[in-house]
C-alpha positions as CSV (number, residue, x, y, z in Angstrom):
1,X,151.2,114.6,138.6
2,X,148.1,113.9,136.8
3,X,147.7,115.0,133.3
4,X,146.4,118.6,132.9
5,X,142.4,118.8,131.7
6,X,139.6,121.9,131.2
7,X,140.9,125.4,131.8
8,X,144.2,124.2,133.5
9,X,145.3,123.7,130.0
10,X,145.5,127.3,129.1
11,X,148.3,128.1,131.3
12,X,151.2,125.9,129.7
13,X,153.0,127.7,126.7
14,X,154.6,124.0,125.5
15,X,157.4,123.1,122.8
16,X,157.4,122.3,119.0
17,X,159.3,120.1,117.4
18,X,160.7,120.1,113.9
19,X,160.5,116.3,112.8
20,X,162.8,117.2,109.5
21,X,165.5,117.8,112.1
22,X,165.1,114.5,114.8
23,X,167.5,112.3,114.9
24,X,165.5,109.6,116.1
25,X,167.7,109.7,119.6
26,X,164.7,109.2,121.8
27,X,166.5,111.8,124.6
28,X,163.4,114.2,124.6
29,X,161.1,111.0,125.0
30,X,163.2,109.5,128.3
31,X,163.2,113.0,130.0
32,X,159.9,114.2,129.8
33,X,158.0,113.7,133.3
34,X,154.5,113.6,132.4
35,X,155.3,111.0,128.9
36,X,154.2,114.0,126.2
37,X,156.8,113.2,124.0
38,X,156.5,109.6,122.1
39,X,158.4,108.5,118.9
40,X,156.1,108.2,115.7
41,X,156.0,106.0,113.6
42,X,158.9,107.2,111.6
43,X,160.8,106.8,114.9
44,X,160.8,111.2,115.2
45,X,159.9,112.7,118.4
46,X,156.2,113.8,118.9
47,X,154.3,116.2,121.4
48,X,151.3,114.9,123.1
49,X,149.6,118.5,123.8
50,X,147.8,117.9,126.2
51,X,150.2,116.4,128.5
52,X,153.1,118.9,128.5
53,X,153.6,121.2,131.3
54,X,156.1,123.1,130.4
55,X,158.7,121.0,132.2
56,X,161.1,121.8,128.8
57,X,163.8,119.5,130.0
58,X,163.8,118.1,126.5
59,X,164.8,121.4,124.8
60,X,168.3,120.9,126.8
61,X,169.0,117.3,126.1
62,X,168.5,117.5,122.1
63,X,171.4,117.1,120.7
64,X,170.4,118.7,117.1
65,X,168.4,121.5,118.9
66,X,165.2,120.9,117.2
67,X,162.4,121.4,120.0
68,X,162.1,125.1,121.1
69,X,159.5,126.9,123.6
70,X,156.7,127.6,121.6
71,X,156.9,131.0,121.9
72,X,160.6,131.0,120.3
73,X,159.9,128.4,117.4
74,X,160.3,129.2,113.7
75,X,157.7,129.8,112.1
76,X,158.9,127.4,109.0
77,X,158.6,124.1,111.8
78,X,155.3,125.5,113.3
79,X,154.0,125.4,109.7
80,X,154.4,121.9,109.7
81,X,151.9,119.0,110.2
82,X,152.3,116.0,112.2
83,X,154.5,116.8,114.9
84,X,151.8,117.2,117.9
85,X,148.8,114.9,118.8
86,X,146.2,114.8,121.3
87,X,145.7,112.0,124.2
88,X,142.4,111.4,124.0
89,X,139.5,113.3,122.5
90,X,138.7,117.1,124.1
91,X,136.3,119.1,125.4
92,X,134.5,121.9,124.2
93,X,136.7,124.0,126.7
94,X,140.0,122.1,125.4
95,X,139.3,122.6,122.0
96,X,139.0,126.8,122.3
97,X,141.8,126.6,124.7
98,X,143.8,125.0,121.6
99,X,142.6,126.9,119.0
100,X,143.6,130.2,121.4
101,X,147.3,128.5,121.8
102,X,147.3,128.3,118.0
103,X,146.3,131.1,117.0
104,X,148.8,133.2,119.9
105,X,151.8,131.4,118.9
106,X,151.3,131.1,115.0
107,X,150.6,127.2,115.0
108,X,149.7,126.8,111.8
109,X,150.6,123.2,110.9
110,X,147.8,120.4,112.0
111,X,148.1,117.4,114.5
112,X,148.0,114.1,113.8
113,X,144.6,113.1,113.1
């Protein structure tokens, strides 16, 4: 499957991740299907946006249970900044598709620059 682009964006809900919990086990990273989960720099796990799908296979196979569906996250982790980052840069389109994603789900941490 390629990697989702323009308005096929807006129909994936996606996951958040609460870096203050990882564990560093890299489980989330070897399930995902489409690769949009790496580990940072800190060796935590972190969402690619734009390449999740929605598959959520690595909300099962945490072990410390800190990625939820965006839509059942606590609002504490999606206050956070750091734990999401885009593959490349995005269009207009993308970028008003992820400020509507924000703003629905009460994203209010930043990505990784």
């Amino acid at each position: 499957m390629s990697a989702p682009t323009g308005e096929e964006l807006k129909k994936y809900e996606r996951i958040v991740i609460d870096q203050d919990i990882c564990i560093s086990c890299g489980a989330c990273v070897a399930v995902c299907p489409t690769q949009a989960l790496e580990m940072d720099e800190n060796a935590k796990a972190r969402l690619i946006w734009d390449l999740c799908i929605d598959d959520r296979s690595c909300i099962s196979v945490c072990p410390v249970n800190c990625i939820w569906q965006t839509s059942q996250a606590p609002d504490d982790s999606k206050a956070k900044s750091g734990w999401y980052r885009f593959s490349r840069e995005l269009d207009d389109t993308e970028k008003k598709i992820f400020e509507e994603w924000k703003q629905n789900y009460g994203i209010t941490g930043d990505p990784v620059q």
